[in-house]
Each structure stands twice: as C-alpha cells, then as structure tokens.
N, C-alpha and C positions, 0 to 999 in steps of 0.2 A: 444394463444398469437401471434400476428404476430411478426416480426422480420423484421431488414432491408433489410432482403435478399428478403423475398417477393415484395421490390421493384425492385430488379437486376433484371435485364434479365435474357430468357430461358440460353443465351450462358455464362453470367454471372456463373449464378448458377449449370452451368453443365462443369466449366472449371475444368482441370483436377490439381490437384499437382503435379506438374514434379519431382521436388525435393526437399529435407529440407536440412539443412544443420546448423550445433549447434558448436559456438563458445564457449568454457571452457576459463571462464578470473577466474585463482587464485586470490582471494581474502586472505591475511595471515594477516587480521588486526582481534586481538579478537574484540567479540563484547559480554557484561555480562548482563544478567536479571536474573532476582530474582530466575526461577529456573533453572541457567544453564549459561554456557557460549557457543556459535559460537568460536572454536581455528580458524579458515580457514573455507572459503566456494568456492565455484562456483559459480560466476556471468554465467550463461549458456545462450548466444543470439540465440535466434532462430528463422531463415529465410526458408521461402517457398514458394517458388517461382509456379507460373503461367503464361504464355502467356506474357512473358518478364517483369513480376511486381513481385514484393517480397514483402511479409506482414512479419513485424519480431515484436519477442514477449520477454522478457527477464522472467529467471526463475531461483530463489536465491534456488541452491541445497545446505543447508545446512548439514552438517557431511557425508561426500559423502565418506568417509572411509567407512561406514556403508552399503553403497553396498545398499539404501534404495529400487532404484528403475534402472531400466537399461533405459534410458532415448534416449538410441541410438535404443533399441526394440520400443519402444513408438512411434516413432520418421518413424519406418520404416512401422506401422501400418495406417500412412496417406497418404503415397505416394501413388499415381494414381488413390484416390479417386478424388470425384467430391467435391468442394466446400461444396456443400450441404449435401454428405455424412459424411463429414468431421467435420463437424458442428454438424452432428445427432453422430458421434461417441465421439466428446466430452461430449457432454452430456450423451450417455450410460458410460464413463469411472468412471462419479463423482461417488463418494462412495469409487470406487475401487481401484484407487492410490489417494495419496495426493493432494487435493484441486487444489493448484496451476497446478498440472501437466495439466489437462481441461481447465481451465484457461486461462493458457501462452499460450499453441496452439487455445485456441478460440481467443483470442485477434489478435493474429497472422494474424488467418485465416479472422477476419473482415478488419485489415488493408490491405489484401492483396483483399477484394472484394470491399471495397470502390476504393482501386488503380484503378480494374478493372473498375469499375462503374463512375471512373473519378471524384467522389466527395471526399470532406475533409471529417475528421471524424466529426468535428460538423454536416455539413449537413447532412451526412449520417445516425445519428443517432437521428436528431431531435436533437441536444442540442445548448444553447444559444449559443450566441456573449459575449466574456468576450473582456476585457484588458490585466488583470494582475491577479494574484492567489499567496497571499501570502505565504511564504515556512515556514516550520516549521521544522525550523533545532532543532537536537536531539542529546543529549552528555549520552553514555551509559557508565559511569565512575562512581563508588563505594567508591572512594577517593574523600570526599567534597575537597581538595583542586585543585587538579588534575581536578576536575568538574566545580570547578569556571575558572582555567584557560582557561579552556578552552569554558566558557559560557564567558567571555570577548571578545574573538573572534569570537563567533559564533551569540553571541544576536543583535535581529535587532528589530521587531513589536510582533514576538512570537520565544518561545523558549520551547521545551519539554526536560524532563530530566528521566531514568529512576531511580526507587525510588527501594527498595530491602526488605520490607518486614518488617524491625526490625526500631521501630521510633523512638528511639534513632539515629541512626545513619543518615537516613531517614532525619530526625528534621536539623541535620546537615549541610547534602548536600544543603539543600532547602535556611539557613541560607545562608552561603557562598555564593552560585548562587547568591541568592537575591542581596548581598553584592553590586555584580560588575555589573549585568546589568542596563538597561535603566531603568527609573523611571515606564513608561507605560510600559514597555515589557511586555505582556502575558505570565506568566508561569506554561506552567502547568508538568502532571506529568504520570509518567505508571509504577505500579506495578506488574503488570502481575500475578494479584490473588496473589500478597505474603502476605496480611494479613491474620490470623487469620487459619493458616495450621496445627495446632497441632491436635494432636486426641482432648485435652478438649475442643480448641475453637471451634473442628468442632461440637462437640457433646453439644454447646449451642444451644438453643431455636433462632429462625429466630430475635426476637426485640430483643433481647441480644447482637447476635451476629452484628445487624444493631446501637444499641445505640454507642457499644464499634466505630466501625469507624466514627459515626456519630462525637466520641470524638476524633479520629485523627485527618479526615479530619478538622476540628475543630483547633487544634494544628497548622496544619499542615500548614491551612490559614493563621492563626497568624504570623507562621515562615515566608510567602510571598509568599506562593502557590496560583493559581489561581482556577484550575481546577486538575481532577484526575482520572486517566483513569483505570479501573477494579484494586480497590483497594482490594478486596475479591471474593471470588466463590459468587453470588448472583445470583437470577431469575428476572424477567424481575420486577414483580410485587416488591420485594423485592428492585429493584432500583430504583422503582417509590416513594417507602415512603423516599428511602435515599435521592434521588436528594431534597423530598417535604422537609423534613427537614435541606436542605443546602442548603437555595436563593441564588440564585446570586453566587453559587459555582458550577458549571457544575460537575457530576459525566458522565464522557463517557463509556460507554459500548462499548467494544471490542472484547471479550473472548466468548460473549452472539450471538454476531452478525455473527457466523460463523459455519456451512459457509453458505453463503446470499442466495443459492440461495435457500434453506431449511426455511425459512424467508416468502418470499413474498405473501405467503396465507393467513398468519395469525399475521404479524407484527403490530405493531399502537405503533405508535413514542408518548412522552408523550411530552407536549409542553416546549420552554424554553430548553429541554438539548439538548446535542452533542453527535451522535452518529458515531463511526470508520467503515467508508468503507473497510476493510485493502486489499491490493492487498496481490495475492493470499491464500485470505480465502474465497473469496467470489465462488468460482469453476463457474463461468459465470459473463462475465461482463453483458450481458444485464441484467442478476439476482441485480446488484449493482447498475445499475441506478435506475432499476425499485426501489429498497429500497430509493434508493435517492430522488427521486422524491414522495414517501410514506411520508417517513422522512419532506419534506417538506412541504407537507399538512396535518401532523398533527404538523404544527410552531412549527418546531425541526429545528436544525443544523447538517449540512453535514460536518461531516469532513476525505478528504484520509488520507488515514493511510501511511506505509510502511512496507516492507521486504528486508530495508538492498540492495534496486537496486540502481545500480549505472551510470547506462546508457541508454539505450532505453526506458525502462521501467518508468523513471524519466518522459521523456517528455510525454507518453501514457497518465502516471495519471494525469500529472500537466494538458493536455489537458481537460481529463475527469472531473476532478476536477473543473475547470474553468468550462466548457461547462452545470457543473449541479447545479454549485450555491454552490460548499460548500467555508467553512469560511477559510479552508487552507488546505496546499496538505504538508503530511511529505514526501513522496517521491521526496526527491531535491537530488542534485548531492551530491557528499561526494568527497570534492579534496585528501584527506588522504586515499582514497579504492578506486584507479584506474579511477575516474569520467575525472579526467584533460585528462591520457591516451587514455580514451576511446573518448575525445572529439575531437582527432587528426584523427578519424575515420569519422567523421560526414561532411559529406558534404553540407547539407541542415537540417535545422528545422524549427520548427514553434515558439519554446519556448526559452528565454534566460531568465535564471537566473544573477538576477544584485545584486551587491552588498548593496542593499538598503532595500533585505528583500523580495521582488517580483519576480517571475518569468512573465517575458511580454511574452503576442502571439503576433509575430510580425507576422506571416503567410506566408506562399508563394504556388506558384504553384504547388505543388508538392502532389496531391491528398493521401488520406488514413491518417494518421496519421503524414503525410508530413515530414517523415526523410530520406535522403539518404545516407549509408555509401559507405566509402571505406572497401568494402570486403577483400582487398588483407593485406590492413593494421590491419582488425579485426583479420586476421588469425596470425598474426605475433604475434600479442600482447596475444594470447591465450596459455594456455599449452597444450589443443591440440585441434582438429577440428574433426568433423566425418561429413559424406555427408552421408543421406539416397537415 
C-alpha cells in the first residue's frame, strides 16, 4: 500500500528525530461507562521535533496509577531514527502495547513530515476541502437529572449520551434528556456492550439474544433515542440482522471496529448504518481512513469517535473527520477537562469550535496539521514534562 511518504522526498524521508518531548496535563474530572469509571487520567501531548518543525500527537493515558506502560521508554525508542524508520517502528509496536500508543506517535510523526514537505494535512493525505464538521458533544452522567442538566447546555444539532446497561434506568436518562433539548437535536447513545452481560444472557442462542435488544432499542426509541452505539457483544453479521430489523434507527458499531487497522482486508460496511472511527483504537491513522473511505463505498456513515482528548488531539480529528466526509467528530474540546487552559497555549489552528454546534476550518499557513503552540506555556500547565 503506498503511504504519503512515498511522496516526501529522499531528505524528507531520511530526516532524523532530534527530540520528543511529552507534556502530562492532570485531568481529575471522573468520567463513568457501563464497565467502569476514568477517577483521573493523563492528557499526555507529544512533540518531536525535526530540522526546526514539530509534529505533535495527543495520547489519553487512562489509570496511569497502574504503571500500564512507561511512555518516557517508548518515547526514547524514536529518537534518532529517520522518519521512515519511525514509521516502520510504529507499526512493528501494534499488538504489543496499547493501540493508541502507534497511533499517537504515528500521527505525530505524519504531522511532523507533512511540516517538512510544506503541505496541510488535507493535501497531504488526499482528503477533501470541508467547511465545517459538526461536534457531538457527549454527557457521561448516570444521574438522569444531573444528565439533563447538563444536556441543556451542551445540545446543539447532535448530542450523545452514555447509557449503563440496566433499561430501567437507561429508559430514564434518555426520558429526561429528551425533555430539555432541541426538537431536531440528534440523539443518540453508547453503551459500551452493557446489555445482556450475565452468564444467562450470554448463554442465549444469537436471535434471542438479538430479539431481546431488538425490544430495547425499540423502547428505547419510543423514550427519544435516535441511534445506539454497541449496545451488546455482537459480531459483524449479527449487527447486520439488528440494524435490518431497526430502519431508520442506526445501530453503530464501535467495540467491533478495533483496532482498524486489523479491519481493512476483510471489512464491508452494510449500507444505511454508522460506523465509530474511535481515535486511538484504530493503532494507524492511515488504517482509519482507509476504513473511511471503505465505509463510504459501501453507502455507510463515517463517524469520529473520541478518547476523552482535550487539546491537539481535538483539532487532528475534527481535521480528519472533515477531510473524509464523516457525519460528525465526538472529539470536541471539553471546557470542564482543561480544553479552555489548554487553549491559552495555541498559537495558531485551522479549526474553531463555535457555539452553534460546528467546528469551522478556517485554515492558515501553517503546514502539517496547522497547530502551533506555545511550549513554554504547555510546560507550566503540565504536572510534569520529560524530554527524550
């Protein structure tokens, strides 16, 4: 498969990494899904620099108590490689640490060769001219009332909400929401496989265990849901009869789709539903267009997902998002988990999030994924910094 670097130049492709260097932003907002809660994470930004240009990558180290992975060793296994080695060693890493970890440094390492190569990331990558890329803000709150108030302030054109498992409760949240947003607002929803986890439910037969959600999602409509993103463990074929049997109610598969780049030999998009890009699950972005673009040709919907990023990371997707045609980007700023903060750093973007539900490319001169911060100030705002 070629890749855009086989357009760079020899001196491109053979420039060395001088240095990385990874900004630690404390995040102490919980965040709750169905199996589990985020207490605090790691917004972790990650710059690496080249012949005076920086490619930076953002990477949500969630339960970093857990000691999961040493991100400062990772981190010192790129230095003074070439571009292009750097590239082959993300891809040998996938499998062996966590998705995002290839990922975040692949992204990275593209923003930092389009710099070089003097083009935007759209050109760089082949992807369209947009305008604007609707945001889909997302309220992870257990408390239908606590959920509504806060879907008063957040709903604009679309709105996701996560859901927990139990449809009583579930039934709830959705009622409430419904309550207070906009008449059209899009609503939809993400379970994250929490129906149907008991040993009995598991140990139903596949149309058994597809009729019973066939009967939430069902409910669930009624309540003013729109759509419903991995509301059980199911297989590709298994979501093909749910979505058949819920028109005009999108079933999104998310949990299925990861990681993307495990996908692209043998994926086929079913027509009509919505399938989750999510960053970092995909362990390659070039892996995530390629699906995007699959997804497209077989008249599916493209939609990014998120991981809870709050800064760089925002406008990368909201780019790519835009640049491949999907129908909305959940990776928006979050002014409650350090977004505002972090925006006192930025010196330059391509992307502004407006209060009307949109994220605009305005664009500028500023080649690769067109962000430039103030470093001195990312440092300050961090609890702490390491240089490889």
């Amino acid at each position: 498969m070629t890749t855009p670097l086989d357009n760079c130049t020899s001196s491109e492709r053979s420039a060395v990494l001088e240095k990385l260097e990874i900004s630690y932003l404390r995040i102490d907002v919980p965040r709750y899904f169905s199996d589990g809660a985020w207490n605090w994470r790691y917004q972790c930004m990650i710059a690496i620099t080249s012949g005076g240009h920086t490619g930076w990558g953002e990477l949500t180290y969630v339960r970093p108590e857990e000691e999961r992975f040493d991100l400062a060793a990772i981190a010192r296994r790129f230095k003074n490689k070439t571009i292009a080695e750097a590239l082959e060693l993300c891809r040998c890493m996938r499998g062996t640490v966590e998705d995002a970890v290839p990922e975040t440094f692949e992204i990275a390492l593209w923003d930092l060769s389009a710099r070089l190569a003097g083009k935007n990331i759209l050109d760089f990558f082949g992807l369209k001219k947009f305008d604007r890329i609707p945001c889909l803000e997302t309220i992870l709150l257990n408390d239908p009332a606590k959920a509504a108030e806060n879907a008063r302030l957040l709903a604009r054109n679309y709105l996701k909400i996560k859901l927990f498992g139990d449809l009583a409760s579930d039934l709830e949240i959705v009622r409430a929401v419904r309550k207070v947003i906009p008449r059209n607002c899009f609503l939809t929803s993400d379970v994250n496989l929490g129906y149907l986890k008991s040993e009995t439910e598991r140990s139903l037969s596949s149309q058994q265990r597809l009729d019973i959600i066939t009967d939430y999602m069902r409910q669930l409509r009624t309540a003013g849901l729109n759509a419903c993103e991995d509301p059980a463990h199911f297989n590709f074929e298994e979501l093909e009869k749910l979505q058949n049997a819920l028109p005009g109610f999108p079933i999104i598969p998310d949990e299925p789709m990861r990681p993307g780049y495990r996908l692209c030999e043998y994926f086929r998009a079913v027509p009509g539903a919505i399938y989750n890009l999510h960053p970092h699950a995909m362990g390659s972005i070039l892996s995530a267009l390629k699906l995007a673009e699959m997804i497209k040709q077989g008249e599916a919907n493209v939609m990014i997902g998120d991981n809870s990023l709050v800064g760089i990371g925002c406008t990368q997707w909201q780019l790519l998002a835009g640049g491949c045609g999907a129908i909305w980007c959940e990776a928006v700023e979050k002014t409650l988990e350090r977004s505002d903060e972090f925006a006192a750093c930025i010196q330059a973007s391509p992307m502004k999030k407006a209060d009307d539900g949109f994220s605009y490319y305005t664009g500028n001169s500023v080649p690769g994924f067109g962000i430039l911060l103030d470093q001195d100030k990312l440092k300050a705002l961090s609890e702490k910094h390491i240089t490889a």
